[in-house]
VEXDO-177027 format. One record per atom (N, C-alpha, C): residue in one letter; x, y, z. Coordinates in pm, whole numbers, padded with zeros to 5 digits, always signed. Example, Ala and Ser with C-alpha at 12.3 -4.5 7.8 and 13.67 -1.06 7.14 Angstrom:
BEGIN
a+01319-00569+00780
a+01230-00450+00780
a+01320-00330+00780
s+01285-00225+00708
s+01367-00106+00714
s+01290+00003+00787
***
This chain:
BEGIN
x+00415-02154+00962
x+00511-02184+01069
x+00443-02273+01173
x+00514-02400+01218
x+00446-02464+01306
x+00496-02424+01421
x+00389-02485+01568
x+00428-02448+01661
x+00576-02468+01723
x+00662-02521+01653
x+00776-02563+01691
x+00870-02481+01642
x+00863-02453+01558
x+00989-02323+01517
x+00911-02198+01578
x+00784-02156+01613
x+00816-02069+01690
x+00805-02024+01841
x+00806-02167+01926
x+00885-02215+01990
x+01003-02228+02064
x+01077-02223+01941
x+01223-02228+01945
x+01254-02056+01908
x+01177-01969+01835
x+01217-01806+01823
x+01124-01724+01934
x+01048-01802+02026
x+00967-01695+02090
x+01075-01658+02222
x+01162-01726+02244
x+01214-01692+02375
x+01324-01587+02367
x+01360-01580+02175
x+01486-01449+02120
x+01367-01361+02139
x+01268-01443+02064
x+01194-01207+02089
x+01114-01186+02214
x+01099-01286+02322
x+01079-01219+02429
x+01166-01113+02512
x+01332-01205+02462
x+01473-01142+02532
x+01504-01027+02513
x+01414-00929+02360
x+01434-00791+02339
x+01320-00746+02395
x+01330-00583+02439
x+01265-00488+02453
x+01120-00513+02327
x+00985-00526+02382
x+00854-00528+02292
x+00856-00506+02166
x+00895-00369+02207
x+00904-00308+02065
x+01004-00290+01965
x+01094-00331+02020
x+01228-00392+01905
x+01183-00492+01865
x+01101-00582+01922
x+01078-00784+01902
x+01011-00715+01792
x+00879-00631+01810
x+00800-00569+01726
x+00783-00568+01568
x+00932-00433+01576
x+00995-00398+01487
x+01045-00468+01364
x+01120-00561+01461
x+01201-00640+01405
x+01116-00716+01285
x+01059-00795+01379
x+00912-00880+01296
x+00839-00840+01165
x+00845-00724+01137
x+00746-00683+01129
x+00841-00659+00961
x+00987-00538+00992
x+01069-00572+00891
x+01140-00725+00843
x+01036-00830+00889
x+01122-00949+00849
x+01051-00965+00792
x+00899-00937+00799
x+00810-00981+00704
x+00782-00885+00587
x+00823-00760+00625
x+00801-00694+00518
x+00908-00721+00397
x+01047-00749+00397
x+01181-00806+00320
x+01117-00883+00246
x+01051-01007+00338
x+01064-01179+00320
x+00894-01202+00223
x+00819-01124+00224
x+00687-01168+00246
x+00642-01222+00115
x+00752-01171-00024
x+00699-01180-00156
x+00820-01250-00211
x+00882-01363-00119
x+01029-01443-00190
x+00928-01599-00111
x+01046-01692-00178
x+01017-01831-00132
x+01030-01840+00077
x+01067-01748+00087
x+01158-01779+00260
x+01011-01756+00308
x+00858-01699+00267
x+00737-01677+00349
x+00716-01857+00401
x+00750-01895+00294
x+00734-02032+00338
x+00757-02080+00484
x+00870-02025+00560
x+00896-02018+00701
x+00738-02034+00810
x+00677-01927+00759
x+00548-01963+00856
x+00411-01880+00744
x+00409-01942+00626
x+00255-01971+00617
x+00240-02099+00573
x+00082-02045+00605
x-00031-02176+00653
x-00080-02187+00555
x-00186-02346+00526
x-00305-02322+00443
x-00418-02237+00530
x-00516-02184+00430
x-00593-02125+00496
x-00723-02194+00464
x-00739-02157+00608
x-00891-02304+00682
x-01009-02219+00573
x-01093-02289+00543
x-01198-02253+00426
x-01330-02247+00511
x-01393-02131+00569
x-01493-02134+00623
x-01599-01980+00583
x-01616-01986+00427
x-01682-01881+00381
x-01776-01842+00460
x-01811-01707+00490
x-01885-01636+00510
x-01926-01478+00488
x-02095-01422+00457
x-02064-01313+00399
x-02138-01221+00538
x-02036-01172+00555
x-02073-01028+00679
x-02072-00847+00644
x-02134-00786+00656
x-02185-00629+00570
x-02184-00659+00438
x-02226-00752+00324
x-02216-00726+00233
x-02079-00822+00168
x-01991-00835+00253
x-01833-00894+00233
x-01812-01040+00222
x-01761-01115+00131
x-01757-01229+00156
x-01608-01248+00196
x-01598-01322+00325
x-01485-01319+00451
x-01461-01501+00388
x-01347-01521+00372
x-01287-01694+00317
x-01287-01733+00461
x-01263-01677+00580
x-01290-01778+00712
x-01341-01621+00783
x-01356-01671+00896
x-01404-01558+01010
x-01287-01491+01115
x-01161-01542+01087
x-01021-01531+01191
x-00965-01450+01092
x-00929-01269+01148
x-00872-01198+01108
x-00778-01143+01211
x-00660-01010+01172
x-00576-00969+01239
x-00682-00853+01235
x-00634-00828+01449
x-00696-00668+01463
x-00580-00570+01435
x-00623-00475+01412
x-00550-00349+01337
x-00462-00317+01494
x-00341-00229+01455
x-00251-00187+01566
x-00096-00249+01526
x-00149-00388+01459
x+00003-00463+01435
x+00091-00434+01346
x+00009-00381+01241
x+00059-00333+01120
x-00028-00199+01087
x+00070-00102+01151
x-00015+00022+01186
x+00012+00039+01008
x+00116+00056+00959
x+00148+00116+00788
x+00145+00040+00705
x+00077-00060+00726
x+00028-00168+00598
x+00121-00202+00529
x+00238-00256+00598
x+00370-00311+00491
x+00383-00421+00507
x+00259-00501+00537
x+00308-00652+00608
x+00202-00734+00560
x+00074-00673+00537
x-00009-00768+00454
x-00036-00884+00361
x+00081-00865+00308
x+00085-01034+00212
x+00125-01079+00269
x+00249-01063+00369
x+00310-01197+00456
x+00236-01214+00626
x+00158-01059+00635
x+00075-01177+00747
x-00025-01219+00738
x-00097-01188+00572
x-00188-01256+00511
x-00157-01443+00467
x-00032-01452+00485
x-00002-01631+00429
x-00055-01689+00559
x-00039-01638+00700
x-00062-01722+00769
x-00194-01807+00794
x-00257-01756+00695
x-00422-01818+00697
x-00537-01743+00723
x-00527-01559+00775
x-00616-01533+00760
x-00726-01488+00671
x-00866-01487+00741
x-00986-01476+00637
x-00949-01300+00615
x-00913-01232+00681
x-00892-01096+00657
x-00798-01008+00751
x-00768-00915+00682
x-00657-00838+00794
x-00694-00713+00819
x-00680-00649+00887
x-00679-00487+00953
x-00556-00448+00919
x-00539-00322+00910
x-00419-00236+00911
x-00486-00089+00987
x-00354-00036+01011
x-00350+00110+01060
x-00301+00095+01210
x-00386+00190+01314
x-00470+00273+01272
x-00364+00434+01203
x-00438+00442+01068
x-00323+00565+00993
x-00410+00741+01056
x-00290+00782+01075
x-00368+00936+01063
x-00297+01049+00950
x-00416+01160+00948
x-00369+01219+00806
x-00257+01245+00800
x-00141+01310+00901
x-00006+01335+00902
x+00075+01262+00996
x+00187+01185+00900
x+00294+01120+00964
x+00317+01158+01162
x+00319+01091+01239
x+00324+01128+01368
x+00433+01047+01457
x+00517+01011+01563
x+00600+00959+01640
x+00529+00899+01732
x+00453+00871+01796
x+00324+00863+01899
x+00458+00889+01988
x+00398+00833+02138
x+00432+00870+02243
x+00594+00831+02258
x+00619+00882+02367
x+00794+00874+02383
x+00795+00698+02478
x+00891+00644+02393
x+00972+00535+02451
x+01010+00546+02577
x+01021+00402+02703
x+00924+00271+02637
x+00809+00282+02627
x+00702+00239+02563
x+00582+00272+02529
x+00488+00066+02500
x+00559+00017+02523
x+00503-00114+02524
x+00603-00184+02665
x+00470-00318+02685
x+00556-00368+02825
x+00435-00531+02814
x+00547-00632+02821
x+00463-00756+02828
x+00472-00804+02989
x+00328-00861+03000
x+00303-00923+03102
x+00284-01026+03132
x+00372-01141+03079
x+00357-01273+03062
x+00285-01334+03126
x+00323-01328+03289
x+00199-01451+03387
x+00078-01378+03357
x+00021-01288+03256
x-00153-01293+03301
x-00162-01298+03088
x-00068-01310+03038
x-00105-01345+02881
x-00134-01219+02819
x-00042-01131+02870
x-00082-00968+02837
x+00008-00885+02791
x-00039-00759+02764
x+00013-00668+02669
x+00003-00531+02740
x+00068-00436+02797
x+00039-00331+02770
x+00123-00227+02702
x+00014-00101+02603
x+00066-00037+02530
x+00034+00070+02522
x+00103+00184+02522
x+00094+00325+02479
x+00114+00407+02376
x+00131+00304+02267
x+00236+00395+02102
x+00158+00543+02100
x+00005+00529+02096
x-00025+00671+02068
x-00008+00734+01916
x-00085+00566+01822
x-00154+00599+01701
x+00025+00664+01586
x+00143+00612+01629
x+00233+00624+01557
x+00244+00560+01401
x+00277+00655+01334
x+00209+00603+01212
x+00317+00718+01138
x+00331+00654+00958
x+00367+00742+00861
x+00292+00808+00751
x+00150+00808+00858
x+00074+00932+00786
x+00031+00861+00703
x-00101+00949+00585
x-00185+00862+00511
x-00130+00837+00387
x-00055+00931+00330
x+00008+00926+00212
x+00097+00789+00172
x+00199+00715+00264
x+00235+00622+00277
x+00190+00502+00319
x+00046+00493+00367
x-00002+00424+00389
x-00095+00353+00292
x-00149+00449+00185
x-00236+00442+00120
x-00077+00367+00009
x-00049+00381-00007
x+00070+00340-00083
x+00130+00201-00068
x+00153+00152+00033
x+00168+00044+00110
x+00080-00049+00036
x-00104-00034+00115
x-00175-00082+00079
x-00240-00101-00068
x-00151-00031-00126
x-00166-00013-00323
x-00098-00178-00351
x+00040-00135-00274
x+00176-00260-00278
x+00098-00397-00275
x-00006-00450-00207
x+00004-00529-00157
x-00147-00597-00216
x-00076-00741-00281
x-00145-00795-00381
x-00225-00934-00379
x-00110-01002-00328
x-00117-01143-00289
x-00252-01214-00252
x-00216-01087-00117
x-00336-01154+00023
x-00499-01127-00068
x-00485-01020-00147
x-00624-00977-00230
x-00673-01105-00287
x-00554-01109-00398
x-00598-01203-00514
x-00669-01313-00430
x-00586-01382-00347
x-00691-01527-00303
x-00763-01520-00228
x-00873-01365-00240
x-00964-01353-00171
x-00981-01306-00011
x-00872-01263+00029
x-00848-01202+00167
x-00922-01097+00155
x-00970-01051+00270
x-01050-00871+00285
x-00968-00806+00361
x-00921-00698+00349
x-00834-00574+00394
x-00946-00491+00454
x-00933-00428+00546
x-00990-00312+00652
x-00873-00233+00658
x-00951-00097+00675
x-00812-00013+00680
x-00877+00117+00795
x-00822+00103+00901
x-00850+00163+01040
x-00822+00342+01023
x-00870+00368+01077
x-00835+00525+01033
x-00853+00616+01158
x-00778+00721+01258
x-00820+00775+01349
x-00788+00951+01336
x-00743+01010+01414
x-00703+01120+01442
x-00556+01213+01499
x-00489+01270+01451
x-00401+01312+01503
x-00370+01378+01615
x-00256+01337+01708
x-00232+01372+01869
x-00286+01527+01821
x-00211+01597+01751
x-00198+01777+01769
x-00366+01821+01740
x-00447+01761+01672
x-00564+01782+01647
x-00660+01772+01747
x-00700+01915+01740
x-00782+01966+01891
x-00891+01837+01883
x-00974+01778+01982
x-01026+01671+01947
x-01192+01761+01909
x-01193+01864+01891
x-01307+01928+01854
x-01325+01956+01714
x-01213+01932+01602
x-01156+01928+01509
x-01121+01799+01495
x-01158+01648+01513
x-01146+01561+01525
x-01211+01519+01394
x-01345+01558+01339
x-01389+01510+01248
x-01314+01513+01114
x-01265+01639+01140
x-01169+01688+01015
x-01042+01571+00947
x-00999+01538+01038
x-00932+01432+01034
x-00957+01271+00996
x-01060+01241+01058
x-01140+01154+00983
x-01170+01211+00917
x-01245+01240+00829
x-01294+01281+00703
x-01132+01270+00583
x-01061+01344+00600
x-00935+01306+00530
x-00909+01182+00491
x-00899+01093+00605
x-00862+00980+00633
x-00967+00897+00558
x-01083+00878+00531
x-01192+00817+00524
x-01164+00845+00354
x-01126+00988+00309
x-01131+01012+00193
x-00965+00942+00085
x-00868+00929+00165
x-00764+00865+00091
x-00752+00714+00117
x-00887+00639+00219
x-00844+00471+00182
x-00950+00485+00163
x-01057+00498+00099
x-01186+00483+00061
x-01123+00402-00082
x-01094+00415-00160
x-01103+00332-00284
x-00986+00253-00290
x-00915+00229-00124
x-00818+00116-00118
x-00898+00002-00021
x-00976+00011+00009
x-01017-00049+00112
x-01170-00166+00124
x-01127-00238+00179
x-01307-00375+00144
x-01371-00313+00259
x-01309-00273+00379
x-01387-00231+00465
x-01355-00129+00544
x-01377-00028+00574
x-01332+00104+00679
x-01328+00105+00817
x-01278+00104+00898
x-01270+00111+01088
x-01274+00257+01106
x-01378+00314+01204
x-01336+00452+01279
x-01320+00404+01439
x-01183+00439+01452
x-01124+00375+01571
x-01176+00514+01639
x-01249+00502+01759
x-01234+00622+01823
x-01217+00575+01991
x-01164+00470+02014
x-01159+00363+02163
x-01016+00355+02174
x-00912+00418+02138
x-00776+00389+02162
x-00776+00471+02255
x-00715+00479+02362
x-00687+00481+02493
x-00578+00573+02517
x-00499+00569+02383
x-00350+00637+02425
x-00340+00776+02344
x-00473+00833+02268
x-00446+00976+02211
x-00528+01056+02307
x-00518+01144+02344
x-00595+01230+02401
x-00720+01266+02401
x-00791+01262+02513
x-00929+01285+02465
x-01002+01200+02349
x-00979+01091+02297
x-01022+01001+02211
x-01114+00966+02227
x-01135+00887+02327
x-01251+00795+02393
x-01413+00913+02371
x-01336+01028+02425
x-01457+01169+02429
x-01544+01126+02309
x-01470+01065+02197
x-01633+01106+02094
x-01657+00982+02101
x-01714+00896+02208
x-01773+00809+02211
x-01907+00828+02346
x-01885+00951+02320
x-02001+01043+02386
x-02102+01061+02285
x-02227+01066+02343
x-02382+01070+02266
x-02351+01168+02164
x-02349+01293+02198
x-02329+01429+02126
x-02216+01394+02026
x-02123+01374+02071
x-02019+01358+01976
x-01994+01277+01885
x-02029+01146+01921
x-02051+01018+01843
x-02149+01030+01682
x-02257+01144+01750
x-02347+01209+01696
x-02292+01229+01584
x-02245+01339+01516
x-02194+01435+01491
x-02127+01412+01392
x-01968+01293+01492
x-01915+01226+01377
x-01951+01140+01276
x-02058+01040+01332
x-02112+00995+01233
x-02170+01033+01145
x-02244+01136+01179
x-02321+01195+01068
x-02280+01237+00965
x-02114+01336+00974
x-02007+01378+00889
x-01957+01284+00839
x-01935+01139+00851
x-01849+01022+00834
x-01960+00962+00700
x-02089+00912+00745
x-02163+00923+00654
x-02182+00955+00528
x-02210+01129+00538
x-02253+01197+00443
x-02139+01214+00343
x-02037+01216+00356
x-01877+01198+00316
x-01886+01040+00231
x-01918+00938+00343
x-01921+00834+00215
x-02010+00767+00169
x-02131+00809+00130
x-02230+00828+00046
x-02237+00930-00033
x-02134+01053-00073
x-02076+01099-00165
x-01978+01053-00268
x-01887+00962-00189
x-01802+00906-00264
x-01865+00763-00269
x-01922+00685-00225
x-02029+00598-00303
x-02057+00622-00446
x-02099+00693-00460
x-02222+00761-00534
x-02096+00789-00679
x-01953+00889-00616
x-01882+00939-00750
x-01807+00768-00805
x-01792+00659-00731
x-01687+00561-00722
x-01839+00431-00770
x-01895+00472-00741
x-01990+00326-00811
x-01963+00203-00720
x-01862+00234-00590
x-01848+00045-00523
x-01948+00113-00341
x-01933+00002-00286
x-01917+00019-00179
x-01892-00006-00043
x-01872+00041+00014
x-01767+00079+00138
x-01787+00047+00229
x-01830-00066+00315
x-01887-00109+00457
x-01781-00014+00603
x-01876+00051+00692
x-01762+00186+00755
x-01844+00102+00925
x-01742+00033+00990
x-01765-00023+01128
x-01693+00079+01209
x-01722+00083+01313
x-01687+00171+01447
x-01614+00082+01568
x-01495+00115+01575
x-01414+00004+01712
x-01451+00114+01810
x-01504+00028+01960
x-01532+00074+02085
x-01487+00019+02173
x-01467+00072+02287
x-01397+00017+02380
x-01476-00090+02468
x-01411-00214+02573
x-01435-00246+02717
x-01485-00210+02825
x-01446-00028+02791
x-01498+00022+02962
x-01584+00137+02951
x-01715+00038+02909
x-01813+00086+02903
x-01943+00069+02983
x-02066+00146+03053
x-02133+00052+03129
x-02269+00044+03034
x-02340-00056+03082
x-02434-00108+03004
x-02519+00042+02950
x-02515+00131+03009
x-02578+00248+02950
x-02572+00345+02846
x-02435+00357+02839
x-02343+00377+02711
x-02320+00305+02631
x-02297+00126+02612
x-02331+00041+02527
x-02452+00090+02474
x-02557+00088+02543
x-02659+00062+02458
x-02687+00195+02390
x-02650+00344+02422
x-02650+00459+02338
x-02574+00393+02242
x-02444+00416+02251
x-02360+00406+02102
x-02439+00275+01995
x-02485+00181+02067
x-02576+00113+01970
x-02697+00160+01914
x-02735+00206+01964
x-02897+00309+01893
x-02817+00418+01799
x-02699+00465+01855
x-02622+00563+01754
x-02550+00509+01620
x-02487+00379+01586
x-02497+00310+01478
x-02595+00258+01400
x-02686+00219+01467
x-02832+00181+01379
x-02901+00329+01321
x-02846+00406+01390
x-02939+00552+01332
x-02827+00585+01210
x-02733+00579+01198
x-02663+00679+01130
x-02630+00551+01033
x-02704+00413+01058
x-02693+00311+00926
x-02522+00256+00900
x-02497+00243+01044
x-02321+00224+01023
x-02359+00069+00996
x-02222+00031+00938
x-02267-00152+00867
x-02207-00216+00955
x-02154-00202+01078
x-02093-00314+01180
x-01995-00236+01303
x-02014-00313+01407
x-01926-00260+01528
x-01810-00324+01547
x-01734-00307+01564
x-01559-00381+01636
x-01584-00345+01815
x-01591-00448+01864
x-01572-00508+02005
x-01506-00547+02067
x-01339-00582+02138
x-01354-00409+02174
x-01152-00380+02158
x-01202-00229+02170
x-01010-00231+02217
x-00956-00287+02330
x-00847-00205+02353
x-00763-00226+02488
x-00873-00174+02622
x-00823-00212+02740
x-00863-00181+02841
x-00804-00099+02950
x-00816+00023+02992
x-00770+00100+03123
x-00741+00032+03264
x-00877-00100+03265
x-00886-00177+03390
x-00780-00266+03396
x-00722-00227+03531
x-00601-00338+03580
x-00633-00420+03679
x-00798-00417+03746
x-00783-00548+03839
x-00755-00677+03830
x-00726-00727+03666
x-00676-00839+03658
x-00543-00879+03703
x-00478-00756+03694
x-00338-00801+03654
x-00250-00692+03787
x-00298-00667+03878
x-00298-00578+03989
x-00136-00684+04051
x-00035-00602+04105
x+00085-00664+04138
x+00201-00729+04057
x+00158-00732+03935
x+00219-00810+03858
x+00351-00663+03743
x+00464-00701+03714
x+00592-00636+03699
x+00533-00567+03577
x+00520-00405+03587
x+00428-00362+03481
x+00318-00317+03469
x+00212-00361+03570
x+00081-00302+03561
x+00015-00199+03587
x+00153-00091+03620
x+00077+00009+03691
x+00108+00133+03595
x+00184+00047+03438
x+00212+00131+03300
x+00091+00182+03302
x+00104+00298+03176
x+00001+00391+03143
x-00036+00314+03012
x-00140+00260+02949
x-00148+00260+02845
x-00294+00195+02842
x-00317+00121+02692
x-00443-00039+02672
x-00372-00137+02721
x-00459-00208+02777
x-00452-00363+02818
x-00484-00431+02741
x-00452-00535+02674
x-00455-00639+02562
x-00449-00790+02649
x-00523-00888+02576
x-00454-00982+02612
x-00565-01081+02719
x-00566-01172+02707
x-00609-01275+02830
x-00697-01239+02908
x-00644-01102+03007
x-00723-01019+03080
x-00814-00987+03035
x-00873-00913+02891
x-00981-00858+02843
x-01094-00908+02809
x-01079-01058+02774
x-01179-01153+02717
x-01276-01154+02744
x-01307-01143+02879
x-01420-01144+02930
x-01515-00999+02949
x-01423-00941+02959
x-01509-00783+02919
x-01541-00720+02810
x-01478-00780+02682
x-01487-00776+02569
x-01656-00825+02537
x-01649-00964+02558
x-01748-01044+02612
x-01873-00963+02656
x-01844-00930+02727
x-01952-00857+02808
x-02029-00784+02704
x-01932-00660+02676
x-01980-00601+02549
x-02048-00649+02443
x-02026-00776+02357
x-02072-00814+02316
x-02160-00873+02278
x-02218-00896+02403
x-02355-00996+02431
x-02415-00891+02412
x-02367-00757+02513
x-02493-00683+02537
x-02530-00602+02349
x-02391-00600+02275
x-02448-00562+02171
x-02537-00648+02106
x-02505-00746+02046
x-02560-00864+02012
x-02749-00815+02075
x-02756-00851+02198
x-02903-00831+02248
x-02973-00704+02218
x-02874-00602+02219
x-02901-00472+02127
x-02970-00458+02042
x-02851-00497+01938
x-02909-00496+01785
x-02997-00591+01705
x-03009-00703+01778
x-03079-00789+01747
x-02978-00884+01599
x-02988-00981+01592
x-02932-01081+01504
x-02832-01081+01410
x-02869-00994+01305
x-02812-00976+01147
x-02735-00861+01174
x-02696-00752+01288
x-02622-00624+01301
x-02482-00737+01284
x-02415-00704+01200
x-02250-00798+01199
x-02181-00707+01319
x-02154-00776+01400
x-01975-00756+01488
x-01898-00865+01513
x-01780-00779+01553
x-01599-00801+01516
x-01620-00793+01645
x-01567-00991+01709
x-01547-00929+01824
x-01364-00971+01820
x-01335-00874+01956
x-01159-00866+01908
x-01127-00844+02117
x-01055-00921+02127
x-00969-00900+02308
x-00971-01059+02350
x-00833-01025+02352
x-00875-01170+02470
x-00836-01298+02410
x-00821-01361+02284
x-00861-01442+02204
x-00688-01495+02231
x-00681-01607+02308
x-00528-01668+02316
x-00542-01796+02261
x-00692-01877+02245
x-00701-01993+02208
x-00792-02041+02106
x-00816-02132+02044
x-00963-02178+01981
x-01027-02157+02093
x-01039-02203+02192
x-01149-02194+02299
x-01196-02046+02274
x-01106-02007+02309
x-01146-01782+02324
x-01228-01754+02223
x-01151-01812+02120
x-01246-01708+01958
x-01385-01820+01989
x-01392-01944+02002
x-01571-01982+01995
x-01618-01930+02093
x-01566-01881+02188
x-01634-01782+02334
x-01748-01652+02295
x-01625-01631+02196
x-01678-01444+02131
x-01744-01499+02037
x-01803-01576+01978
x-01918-01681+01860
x-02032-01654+01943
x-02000-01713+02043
x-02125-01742+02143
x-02172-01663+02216
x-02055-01526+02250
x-02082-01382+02296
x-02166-01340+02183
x-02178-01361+02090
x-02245-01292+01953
x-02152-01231+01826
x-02016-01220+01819
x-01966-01186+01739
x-01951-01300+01589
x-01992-01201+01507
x-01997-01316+01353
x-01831-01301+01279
x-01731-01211+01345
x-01618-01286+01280
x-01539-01246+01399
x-01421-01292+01399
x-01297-01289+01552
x-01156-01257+01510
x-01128-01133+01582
x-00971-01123+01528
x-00854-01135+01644
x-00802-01128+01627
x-00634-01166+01701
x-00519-01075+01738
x-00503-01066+01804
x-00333-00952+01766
x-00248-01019+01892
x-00248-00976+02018
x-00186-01064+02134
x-00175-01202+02152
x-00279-01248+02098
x-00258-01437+02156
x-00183-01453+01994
x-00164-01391+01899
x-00036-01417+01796
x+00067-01381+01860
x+00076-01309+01925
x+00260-01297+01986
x+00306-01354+02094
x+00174-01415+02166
x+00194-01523+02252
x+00216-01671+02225
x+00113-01705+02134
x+00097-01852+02080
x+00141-01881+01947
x+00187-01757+01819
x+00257-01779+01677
x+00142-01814+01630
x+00186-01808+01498
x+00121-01800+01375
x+00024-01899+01360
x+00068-02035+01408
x-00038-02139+01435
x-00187-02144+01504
x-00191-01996+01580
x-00315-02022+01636
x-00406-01966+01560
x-00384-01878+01412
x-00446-01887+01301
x-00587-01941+01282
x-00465-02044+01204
x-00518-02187+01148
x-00577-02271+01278
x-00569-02267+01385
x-00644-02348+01478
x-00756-02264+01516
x-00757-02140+01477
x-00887-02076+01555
x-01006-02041+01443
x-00957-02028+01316
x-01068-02077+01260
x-01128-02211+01233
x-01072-02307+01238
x-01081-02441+01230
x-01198-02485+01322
x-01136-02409+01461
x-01258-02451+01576
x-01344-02363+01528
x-01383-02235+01485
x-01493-02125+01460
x-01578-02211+01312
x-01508-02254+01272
x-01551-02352+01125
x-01657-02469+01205
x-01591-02572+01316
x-01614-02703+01362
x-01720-02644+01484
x-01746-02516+01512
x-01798-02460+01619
x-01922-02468+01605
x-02034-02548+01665
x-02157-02536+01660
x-02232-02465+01774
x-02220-02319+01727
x-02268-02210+01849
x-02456-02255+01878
x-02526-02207+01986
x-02698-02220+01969
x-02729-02129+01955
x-02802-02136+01887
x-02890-02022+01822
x-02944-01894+01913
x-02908-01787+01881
x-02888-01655+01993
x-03054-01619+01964
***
């Protein structure tokens, strides 16, 4: 889809409620995605091989997970050119997340805020979905498949849930996410505490280096963390992935912080901040991981990203691939194909 037809459709799905525009989208692509009509808006996809945990990625511009929480959309938002997609985040039992409205756009600052609260149709259907879906594989796309915890699940009993989760997309999946930085389930963020972080990983681990071992492939398992973090806790949870041998970090989710966007119709919603606003704190994070881990640790960096400019930003923050979700519903399908192009043409200096 070029920038001109959507263009001409961004101002119908601004005119609905978020999450109807959402919705809608989302069943248009799921109908449309495997007939001639995908043609509407895919791209070629920009050719900028690279291999990160083990993975060989056809460009470095992927979708971050949240958009296609139930993986029914993957071949058709795989045409638009990306090197790989996210799905989820799924939890073990079907859930409603939070009560409506639960999304709210903030146009003058290029933003998003959201509260769904990990709504999802459970793993069983998800894992199913992602069976469905063929296309985006064959020509070499990589699938991630995000995985978290259920609202009703005491978060002390948190592992339990991952572990489930870890165990029914494990042999659907090129790469695994343990989202534990979403903002909108309860107590979430908590196991991104020393002790806890601990713990889970260790269980997360030992779980798949069992199924390693019965399945003969394997499983690259990254950790998404949040923005609002201070340099002291960055650098724990980084000594806590290098210990427990995790193969890559995701940088970062949504954000709690509203001094960007302070006065503006909306900002004083409950939810993550997405969008424009985050870039730079994302950023932040990232350097400091990057200086962390030293060189070859692969991260996903993900916030913020509205332009080519943004994604070579997070290159140069230190992230070795860049994903998208907001500056697609701001800028369409085209900024794709323009943001790996520049990440391709991008001559970062040497960190």
């Amino acid at each position: 889809m070029s920038l001109l037809p959507y263009a001409l459709t961004r101002p119908f799905l601004f005119g609905l409620d978020p999450e109807a525009a959402h919705e809608l989208t989302l069943n248009a692509l799921a109908r449309l995605q495997h007939t001639p009509a995908r043609a509407l808006w895919a791209a070629p996809r920009i050719s900028d091989p690279v291999t990160v945990a083990g993975l060989r990625f056809p460009n470095r511009i992927g979708l971050a997970a949240g958009l296609d929480k139930n993986g029914r959309c993957i071949d058709g938002l795989g045409a638009m050119g990306f090197g790989f997609i996210e799905v989820g985040t799924v939890t073990p039992r079907a859930q409603p997340g939070n009560p409506r409205p639960r999304m709210f756009r903030l146009p003058q600052a290029q933003a998003l805020i959201n509260r769904l609260g990990f709504n999802n149709a459970g793993l069983q259907a998800f894992v199913a979905n992602v069976q469905r879906a063929q296309a985006f594989r064959q020509a070499g796309g990589i699938v991630g498949l995000n995985i978290g915890k259920n609202a009703t699940t005491p978060i002390e009993q948190a592992a339990d849930d991952y572990l489930l989760c870890l165990e029914g997309v494990f042999p659907h999946a090129d790469y695994v996410t343990v989202n534990i930085s979403s903002p909108n389930t309860k107590n979430l963020r908590d196991l991104q505490s020393d002790a806890a972080l601990d713990a889970l990983l260790a269980a997360l681990q030992q779980r798949r280096t069992t199924l390693q071992a019965a399945s003969g492939r394997t499983v690259p398992m990254f950790v998404k963390i949040a923005p609002d973090l201070d340099t002291e806790q960055v650098d724990s949870i980084a000594e806590t992935l290098r210990r427990h041998r995790i193969d890559g970090v995701i940088a970062t989710n949504t954000t709690l912080d509203r001094s960007a966007v302070q006065g503006l119709p909306h900002a004083d919603e409950a939810g993550g901040l997405s969008g424009a606003p985050v870039l730079q704190a994302s950023n932040r994070v990232i350097r400091q991981l990057r200086a962390v881990l030293g060189s070859s640790f692969p991260i996903i960096g993900v916030g913020g990203v509205m332009s080519p400019e943004d994604a070579c930003a997070k290159r140069d923050a230190g992230a070795d691939l860049v994903q998208i979700y907001t500056g697609l519903i701001y800028a369409g399908p085209a900024l794709v194909g323009d943001c790996a192009k520049a990440l391709r043409d991008h001559l970062r200096p040497s960190r």
